[in-house]
C-alpha positions in Angstrom: -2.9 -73.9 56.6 -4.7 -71.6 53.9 -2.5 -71.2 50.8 -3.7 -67.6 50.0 -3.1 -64.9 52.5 -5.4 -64.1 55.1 -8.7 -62.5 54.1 -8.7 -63.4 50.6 -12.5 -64.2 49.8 -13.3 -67.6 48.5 -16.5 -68.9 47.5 -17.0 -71.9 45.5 -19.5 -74.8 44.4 -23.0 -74.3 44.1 -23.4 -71.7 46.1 -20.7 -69.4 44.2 -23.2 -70.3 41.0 -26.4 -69.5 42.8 -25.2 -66.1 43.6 -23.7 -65.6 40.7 -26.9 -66.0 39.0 -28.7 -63.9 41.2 -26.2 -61.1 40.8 -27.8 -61.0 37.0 -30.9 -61.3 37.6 -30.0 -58.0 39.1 -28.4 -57.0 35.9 -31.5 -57.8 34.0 -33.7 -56.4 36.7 -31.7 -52.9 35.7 -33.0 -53.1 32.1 -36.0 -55.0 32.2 -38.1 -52.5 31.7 -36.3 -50.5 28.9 -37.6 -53.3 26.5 -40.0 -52.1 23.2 -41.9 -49.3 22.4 -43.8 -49.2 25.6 -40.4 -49.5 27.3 -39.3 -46.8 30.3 -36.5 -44.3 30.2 -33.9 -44.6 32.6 -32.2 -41.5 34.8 -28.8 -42.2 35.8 -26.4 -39.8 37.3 -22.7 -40.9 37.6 -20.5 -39.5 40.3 -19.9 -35.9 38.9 -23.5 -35.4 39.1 -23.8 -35.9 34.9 -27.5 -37.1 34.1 -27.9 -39.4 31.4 -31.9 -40.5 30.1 -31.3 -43.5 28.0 -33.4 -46.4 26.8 -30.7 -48.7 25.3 -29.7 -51.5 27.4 -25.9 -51.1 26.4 -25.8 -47.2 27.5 -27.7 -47.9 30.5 -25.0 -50.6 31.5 -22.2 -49.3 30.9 -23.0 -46.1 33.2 -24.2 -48.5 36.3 -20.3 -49.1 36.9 -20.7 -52.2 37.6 -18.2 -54.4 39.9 -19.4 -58.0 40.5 -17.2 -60.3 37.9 -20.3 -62.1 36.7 -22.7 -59.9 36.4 -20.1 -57.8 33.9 -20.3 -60.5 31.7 -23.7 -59.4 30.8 -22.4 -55.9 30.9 -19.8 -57.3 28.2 -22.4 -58.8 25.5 -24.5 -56.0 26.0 -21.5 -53.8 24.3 -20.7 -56.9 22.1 -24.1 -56.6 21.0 -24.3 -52.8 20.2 -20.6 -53.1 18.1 -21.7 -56.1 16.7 -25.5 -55.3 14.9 -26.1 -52.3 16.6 -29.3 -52.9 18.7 -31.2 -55.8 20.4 -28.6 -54.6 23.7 -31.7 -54.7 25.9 -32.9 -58.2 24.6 -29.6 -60.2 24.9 -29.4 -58.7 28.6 -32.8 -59.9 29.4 -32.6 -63.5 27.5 -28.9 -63.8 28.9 -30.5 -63.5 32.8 -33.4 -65.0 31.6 -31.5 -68.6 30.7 -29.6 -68.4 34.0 -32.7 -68.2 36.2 -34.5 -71.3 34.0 -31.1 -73.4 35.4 -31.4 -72.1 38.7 -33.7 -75.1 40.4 -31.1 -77.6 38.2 -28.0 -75.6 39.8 -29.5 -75.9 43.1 -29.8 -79.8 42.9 -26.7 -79.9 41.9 -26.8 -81.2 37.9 -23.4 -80.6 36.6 -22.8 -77.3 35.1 -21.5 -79.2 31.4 -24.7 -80.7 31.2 -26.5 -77.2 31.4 -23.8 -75.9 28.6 -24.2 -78.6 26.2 -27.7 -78.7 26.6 -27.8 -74.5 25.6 -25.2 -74.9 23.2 -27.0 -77.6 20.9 -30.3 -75.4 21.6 -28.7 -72.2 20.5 -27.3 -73.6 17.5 -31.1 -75.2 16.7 -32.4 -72.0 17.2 -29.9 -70.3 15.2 -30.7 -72.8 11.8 -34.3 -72.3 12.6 -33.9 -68.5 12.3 -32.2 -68.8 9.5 -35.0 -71.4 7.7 -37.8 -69.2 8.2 -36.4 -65.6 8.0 -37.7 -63.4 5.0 -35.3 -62.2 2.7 -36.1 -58.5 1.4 -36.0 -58.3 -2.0 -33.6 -56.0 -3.8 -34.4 -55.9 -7.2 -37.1 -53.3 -6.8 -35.8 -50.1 -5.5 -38.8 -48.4 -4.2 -40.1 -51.6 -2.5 -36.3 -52.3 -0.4 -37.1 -48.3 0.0 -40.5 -48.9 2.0 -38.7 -52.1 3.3 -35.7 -50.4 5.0 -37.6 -47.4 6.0 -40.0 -49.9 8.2 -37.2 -51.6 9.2 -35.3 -48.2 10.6 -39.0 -47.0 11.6 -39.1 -50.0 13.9 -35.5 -49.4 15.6 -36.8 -45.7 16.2 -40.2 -46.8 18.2 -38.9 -47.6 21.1 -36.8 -44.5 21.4 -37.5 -40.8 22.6 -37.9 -39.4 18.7 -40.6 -42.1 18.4 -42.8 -38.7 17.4 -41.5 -37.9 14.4 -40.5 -42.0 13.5 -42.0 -41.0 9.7 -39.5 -38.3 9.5 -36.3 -39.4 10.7 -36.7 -43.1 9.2 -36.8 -41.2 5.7 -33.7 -39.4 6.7 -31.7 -42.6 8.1 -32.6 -44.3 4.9 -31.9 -41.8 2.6 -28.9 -41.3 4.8 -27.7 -45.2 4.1 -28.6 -44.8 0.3 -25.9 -42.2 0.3 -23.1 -44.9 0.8 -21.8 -46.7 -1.5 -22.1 -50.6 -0.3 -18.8 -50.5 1.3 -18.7 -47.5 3.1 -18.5 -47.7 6.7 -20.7 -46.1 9.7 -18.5 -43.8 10.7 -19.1 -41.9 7.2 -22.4 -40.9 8.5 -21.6 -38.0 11.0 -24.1 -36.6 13.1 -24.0 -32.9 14.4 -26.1 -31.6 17.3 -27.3 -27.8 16.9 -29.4 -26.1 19.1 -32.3 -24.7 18.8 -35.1 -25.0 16.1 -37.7 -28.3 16.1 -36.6 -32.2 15.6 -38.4 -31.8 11.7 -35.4 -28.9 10.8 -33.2 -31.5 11.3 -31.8 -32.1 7.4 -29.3 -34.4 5.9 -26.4 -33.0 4.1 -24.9 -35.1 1.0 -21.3 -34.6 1.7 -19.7 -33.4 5.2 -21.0 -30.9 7.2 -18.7 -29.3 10.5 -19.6 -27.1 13.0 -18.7 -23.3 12.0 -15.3 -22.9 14.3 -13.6 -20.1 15.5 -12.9 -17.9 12.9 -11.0 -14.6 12.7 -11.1 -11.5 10.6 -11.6 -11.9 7.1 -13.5 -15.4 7.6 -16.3 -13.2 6.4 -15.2 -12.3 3.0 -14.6 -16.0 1.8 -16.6 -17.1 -0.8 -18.6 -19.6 1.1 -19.7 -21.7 -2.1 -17.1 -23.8 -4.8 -17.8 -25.8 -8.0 -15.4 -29.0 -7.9 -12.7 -27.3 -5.6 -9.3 -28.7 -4.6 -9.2 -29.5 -1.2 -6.3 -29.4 1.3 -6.5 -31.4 4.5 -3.8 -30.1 7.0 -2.6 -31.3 10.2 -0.5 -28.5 10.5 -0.6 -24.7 12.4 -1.2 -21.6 10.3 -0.2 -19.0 12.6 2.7 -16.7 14.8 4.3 -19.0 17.2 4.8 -17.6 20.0 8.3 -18.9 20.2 8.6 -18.1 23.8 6.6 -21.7 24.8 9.1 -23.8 23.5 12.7 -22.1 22.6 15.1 -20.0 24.9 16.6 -17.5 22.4 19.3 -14.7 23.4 19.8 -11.8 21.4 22.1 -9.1 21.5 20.8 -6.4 19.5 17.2 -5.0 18.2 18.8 -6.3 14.7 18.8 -9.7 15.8 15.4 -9.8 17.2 14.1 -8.6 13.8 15.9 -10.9 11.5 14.3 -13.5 14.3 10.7 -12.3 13.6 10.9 -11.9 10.1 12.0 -15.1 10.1 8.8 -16.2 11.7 6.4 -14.0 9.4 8.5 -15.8 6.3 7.8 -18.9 7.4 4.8 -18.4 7.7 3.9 -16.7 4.2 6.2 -19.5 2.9 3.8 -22.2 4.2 1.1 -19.6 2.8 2.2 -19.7 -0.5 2.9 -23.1 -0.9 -0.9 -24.1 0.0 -1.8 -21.3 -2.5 0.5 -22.4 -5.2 -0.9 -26.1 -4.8 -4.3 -24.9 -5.9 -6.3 -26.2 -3.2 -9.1 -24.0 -3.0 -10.6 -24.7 0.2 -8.6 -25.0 3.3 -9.4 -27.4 6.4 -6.9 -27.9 9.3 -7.1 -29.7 12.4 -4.7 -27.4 14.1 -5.7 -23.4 14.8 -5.5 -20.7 12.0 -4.5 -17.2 12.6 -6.0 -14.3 12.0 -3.3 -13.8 9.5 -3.4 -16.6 7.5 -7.3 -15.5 7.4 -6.9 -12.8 6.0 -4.0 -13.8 3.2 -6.8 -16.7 1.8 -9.5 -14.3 2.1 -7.7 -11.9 -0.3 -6.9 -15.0 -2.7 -10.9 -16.5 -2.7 -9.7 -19.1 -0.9 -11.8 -20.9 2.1 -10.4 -21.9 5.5 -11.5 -23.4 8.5 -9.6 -24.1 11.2 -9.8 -26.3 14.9 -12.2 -28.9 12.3 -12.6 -32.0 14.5 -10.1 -35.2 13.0 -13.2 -37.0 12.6 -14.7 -34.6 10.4 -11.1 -33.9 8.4 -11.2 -37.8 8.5 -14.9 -38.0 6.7 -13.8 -35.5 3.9 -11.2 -37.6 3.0 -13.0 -40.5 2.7 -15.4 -38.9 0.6 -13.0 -36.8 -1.8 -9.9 -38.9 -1.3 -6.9 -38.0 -0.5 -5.2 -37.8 2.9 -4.6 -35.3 5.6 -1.4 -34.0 4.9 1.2 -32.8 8.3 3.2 -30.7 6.5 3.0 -28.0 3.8 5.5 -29.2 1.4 3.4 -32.1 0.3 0.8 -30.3 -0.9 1.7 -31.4 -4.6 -1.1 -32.1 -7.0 -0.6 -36.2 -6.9 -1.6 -36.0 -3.6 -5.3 -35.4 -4.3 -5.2 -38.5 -6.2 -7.7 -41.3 -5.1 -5.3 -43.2 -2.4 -8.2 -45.2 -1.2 -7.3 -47.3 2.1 -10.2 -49.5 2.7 -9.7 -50.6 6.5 -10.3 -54.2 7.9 -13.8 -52.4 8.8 -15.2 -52.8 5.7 -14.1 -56.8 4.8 -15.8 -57.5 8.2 -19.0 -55.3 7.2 -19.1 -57.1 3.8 -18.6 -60.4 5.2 -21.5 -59.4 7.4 -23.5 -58.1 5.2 -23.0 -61.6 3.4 -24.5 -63.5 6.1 -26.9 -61.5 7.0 -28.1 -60.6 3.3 -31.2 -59.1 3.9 -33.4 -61.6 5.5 -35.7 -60.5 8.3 -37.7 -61.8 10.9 -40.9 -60.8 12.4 -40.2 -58.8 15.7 -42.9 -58.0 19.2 -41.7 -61.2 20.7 -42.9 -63.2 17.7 -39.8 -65.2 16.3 -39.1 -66.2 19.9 -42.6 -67.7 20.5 -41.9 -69.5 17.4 -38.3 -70.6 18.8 -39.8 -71.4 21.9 -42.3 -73.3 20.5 -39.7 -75.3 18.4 -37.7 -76.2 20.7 -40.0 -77.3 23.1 -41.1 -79.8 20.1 -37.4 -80.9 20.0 -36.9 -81.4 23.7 -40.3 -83.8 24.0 -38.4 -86.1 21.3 -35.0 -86.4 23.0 -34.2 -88.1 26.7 -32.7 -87.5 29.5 -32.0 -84.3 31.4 -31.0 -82.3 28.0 -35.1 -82.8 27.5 -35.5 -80.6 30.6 -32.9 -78.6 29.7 -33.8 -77.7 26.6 -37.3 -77.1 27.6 -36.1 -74.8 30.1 -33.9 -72.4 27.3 -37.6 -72.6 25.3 -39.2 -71.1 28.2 -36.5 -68.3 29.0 -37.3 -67.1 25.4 -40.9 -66.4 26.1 -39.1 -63.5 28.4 -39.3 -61.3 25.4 -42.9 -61.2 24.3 -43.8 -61.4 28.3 -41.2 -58.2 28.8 -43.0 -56.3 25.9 -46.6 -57.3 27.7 -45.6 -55.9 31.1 -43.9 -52.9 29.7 -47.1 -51.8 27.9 -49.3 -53.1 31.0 -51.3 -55.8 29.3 -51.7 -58.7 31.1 -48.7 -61.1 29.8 -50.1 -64.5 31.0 -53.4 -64.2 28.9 -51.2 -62.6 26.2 -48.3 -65.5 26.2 -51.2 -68.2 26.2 -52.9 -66.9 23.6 -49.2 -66.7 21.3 -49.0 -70.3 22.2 -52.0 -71.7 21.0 -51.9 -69.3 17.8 -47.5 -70.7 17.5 -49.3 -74.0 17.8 -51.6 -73.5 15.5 -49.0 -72.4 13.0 -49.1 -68.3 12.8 -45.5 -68.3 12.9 -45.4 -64.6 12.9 -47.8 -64.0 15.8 -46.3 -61.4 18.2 -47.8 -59.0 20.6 -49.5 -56.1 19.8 -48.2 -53.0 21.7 -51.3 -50.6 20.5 -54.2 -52.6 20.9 -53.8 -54.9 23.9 -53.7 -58.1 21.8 -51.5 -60.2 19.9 -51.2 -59.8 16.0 -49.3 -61.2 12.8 -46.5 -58.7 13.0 -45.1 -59.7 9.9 -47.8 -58.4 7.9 -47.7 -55.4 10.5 -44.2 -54.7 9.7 -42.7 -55.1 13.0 -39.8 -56.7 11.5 -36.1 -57.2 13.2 -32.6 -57.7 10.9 -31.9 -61.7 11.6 -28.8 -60.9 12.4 -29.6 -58.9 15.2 -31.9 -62.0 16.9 -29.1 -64.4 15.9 -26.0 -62.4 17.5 -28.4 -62.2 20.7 -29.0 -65.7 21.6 -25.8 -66.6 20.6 -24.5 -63.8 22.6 -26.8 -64.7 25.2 -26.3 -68.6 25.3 -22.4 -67.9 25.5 -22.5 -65.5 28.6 -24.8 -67.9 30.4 -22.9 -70.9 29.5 -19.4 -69.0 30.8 -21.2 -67.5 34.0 -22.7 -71.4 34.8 -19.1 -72.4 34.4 -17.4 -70.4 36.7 -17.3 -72.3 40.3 -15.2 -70.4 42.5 -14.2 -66.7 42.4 -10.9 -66.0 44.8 -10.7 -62.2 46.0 -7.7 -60.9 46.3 -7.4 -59.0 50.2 -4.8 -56.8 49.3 -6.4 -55.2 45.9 -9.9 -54.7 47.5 -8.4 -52.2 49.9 -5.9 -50.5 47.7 -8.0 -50.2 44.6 -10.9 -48.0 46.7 -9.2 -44.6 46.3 -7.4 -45.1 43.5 -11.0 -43.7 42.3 -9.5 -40.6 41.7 -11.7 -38.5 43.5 -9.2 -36.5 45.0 -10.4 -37.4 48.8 -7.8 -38.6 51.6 -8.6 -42.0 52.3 -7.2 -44.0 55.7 -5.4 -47.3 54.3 -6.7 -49.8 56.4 -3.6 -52.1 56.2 
């Protein structure tokens, strides 16, 4: 007798593997050909008929919806990728799938999955000290030269995107945009607003924190628009009538009584008023709505308000002036404004990050992976056994990258690839492809250069989700959840149960 009800799914051994594996090859299929500057857009359109154009392998993923347990693993280190460093999602997709299909013939004559593991695991962390041997480090001491440094590097992350026009321009602008921040200051500090209209070179950077204009009433208009070294209140709170009908149920006799209830309102108001006035905050942002009469009173006082201001934006302020967004009015002393710094957990994290990663840089185009490849292909000759194979086959799936980059531009990858190898042999460590002309080049003198980090979190990333989806031998389905979870798709649409 089965111990799961009927109709639950179970599939187990090698063919649970083999599938499993194929169903990321269908992952990696999805991005494949998003990879480098040559690389394709992709059109998705999710089910309220939203179109998204995207080129970055964690974007593209995470709108495909995805359902098959193992193939969201690679969904998973795709977004693990994009928190972690930021960009390489497309690579650690593509090397991920890449490692599981080298296995494949291995899994299919049955070698035991732990093999496979350690065999990747002692290849990754090779790979990872070899990265870290031969990387460059960018030298700080010179200002203008980590300037030319940083804006190739940013230059290189914009290539393969849709702005790869105007590359000169915005890399300028991201780096001067970086510069701003002090070394601790976190990504979130740099805010960036969409406006419409106008070309992609009007596009400016603000020192300081810009917001959309909001709603504004009467008398928005005749605030002074510019202040030398102004106070600055932050408010969470609502500068306008109430409406009192919303919330309260109130009974009144006579006309008497209403009044005294309204004035009441207007006083508490002009109470709040004053007390913002009396603080000596000069300019005025609140998360909440601001009447038309509270407009009006700061517009008589030269004072500036702005009302409905996103949080993030009331947030950004506060980083950059201090202080803290205050709920109520009767806070609003003058030892508020003092420098309460809270530096989150954010910032030891990006620090420790920054440590590791301190500046060094590899050559990218597929280059440092020809030269892991041709590493550990070295290693694997001098060891025996079936980690030899093994670790041969994780040395071919990195020669994915620089054969991705070839298709995408429509060279011809296998004369490409051969000719990386015998130049990797020959010692040109930095030998990469050449997207522009067709051939293969020393891309580290070409400034095609990647962050080390970002190649190291990838095959580490990479090697981890292959090694978790080769060790996963039986998946068990549930009956009973496959039928009830379909319209709980909140779509609105009547759907027969089929108990």
């Amino acid at each position: 007798p089965s111990v799961t009800p009927e109709g639950t799914d179970t599939s187990q051994g090698i063919p649970q593997l083999v599938s499993n594996i194929n169903a990321c090859q269908v992952i990696a299929e999805a991005v494949r050909t998003t990879l480098g500057p040559r690389g394709m857009d992709k059109l998705i359109v999710d089910d309220r008929g939203k179109a998204t154009i995207s080129n970055d392998g964690a974007t593209i993923l995470k709108l495909l919806d995805v359902v098959h347990p193992a193939a969201k693993t690679l969904v998973d280190i795709a977004k693990s990728q994009d928190a972690e460093v930021g960009d390489g999602t497309t690579s650690v997709t593509l090397l991920a799938a890449e490692f599981l299909k080298q296995v494949k013939p291995y899994v299919e004559e049955g070698l035991h999955p732990q093999i496979i593991i350690r065999a990747f695991r002692t290849a990754t962390q090779l790979a990872v000290n070899k990265i870290k041997e031969i990387a460059v480090s960018v030298k700080k001491e010179d200002k203008d030269e980590q300037r030319s440094l940083l804006e190739k590097c940013a230059a290189t992350a914009l290539s393969s995107k849709l702005i790869s026009q105007s590359k000169e321009f915005f890399s300028k602008m991201v780096v001067d945009a970086v510069m701003m921040l002090d070394d601790l200051l976190q990504l979130k500090m740099i805010g960036i607003k969409k406006v419409q209209g106008g070309a992609l070179e009007d596009s400016q950077l603000v020192a300081g924190v810009a917001f959309k204009k909001t709603f504004s009433y009467a008398g928005f208009e005749m605030q002074p628009k510019k202040y030398q070294a102004p106070k600055i209140a932050l408010l969470n709170v609502e500068l306008e009538l109430k409406a009192e009908k919303d919330n309260a149920e109130v009974r009144v006799n006579t006309v008497e009584d209403y009044q005294a209830i309204v004035d009441a309102e207007w006083n508490i108001l002009y109470d709040k008023l004053d007390k913002i006035h009396k603080s000596g905050a000069k300019v005025v942002l609140s998360k909440l709505p601001i009447g038309d009469v509270a407009t009006q009173y700061f517009a008589d006082r030269d004072m500036f308000c702005a009302g409905r201001v996103p949080e993030e934006d009331l947030k950004r302020t506060m980083m950059a002036c201090g202080g803290s967004i205050q709920t109520s009015v009767n806070a609003l002393s003058d030892d508020q404004f003092m420098e309460e710094t809270e530096r989150s957990l954010h910032d030891a994290i990006m620090i420790v990050r920054r440590a590791i990663k301190n500046d060094s840089v590899v050559a990218g185009g597929g280059a440092i992976e020809m030269e892991l490849s041709k590493f550990l292909r070295d290693y694997s000759r001098t060891i025996p056994g079936k980690q030899q194979l093994l670790i041969g086959a994780y040395a071919k799936a990195l020669e994915i990258i620089p054969r991705q980059l070839c298709d995408n531009a429509g060279f011809d990858a296998t004369n490409i690839l051969n000719k990386l190898r015998a130049k990797h042999a020959q010692g040109g460590m930095w030998y990469g492809v050449d997207v522009t002309n067709e051939d293969i080049a020393d891309n580290f003198s070409a400034c095609v250069w990647e962050p080390a980090v970002v190649r190291i979190n990838a095959l580490t990333a990479a090697s981890e989700a292959a090694c978790l989806i080769v060790s996963v031998d039986e998946t068990i389905r549930n009956p009973r959840s496959t039928v009830d979870s379909a319209p709980a798709r909140g779509r609105g649409r009547a759907r027969p149960h089929n108990h």
